[in-house]
C-alpha positions in Angstrom: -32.4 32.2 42.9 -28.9 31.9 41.5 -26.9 34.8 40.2 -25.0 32.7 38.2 -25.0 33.1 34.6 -25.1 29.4 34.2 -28.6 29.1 35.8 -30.4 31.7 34.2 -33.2 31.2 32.0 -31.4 32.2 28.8 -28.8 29.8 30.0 -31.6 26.9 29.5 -33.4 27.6 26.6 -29.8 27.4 24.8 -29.2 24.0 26.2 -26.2 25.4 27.9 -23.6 22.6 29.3 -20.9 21.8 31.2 -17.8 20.1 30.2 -16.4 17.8 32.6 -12.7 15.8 32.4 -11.6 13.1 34.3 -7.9 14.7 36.0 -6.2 10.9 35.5 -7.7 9.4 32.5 -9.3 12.1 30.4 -12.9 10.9 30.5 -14.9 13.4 29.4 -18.9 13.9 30.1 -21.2 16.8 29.2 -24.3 17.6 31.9 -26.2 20.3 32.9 -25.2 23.0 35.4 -26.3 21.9 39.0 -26.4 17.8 37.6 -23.6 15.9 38.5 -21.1 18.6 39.2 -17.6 17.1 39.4 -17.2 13.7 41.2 -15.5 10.6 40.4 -14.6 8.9 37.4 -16.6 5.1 37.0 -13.7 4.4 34.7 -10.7 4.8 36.6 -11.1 6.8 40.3 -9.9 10.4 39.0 -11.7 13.2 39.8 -14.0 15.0 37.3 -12.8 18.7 37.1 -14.2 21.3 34.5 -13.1 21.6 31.3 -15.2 24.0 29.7 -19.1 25.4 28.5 -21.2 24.0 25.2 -24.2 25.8 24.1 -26.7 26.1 21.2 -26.1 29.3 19.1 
């Protein structure tokens, strides 16, 4: 179980996301938390950091 606020059950039901940006070319993506955290950019090799939180209201 995670005591995260991000993986709480509230957390899903409003579609809760995380914002990733690329640090070199300013990709940005939107996944859900525990998919695809971070990583490398298919675009240009810069790492993915977080960028900030999207939900349903």
């Amino acid at each position: 179980m995670y005591d995260d606020y991000r993986y709480c059950d509230e957390a899903r039901e409003r579609n809760f996301m995380l914002l990733w940006k690329c640090n070199k070319c300013g990709h940005e993506r939107e996944d859900q938390p525990g998919i695809n955290e971070g990583g490398k950019c298919g675009y240009c090799d810069g790492m993915y950091e977080i960028a900030g939180e999207s939900y349903d209201s």
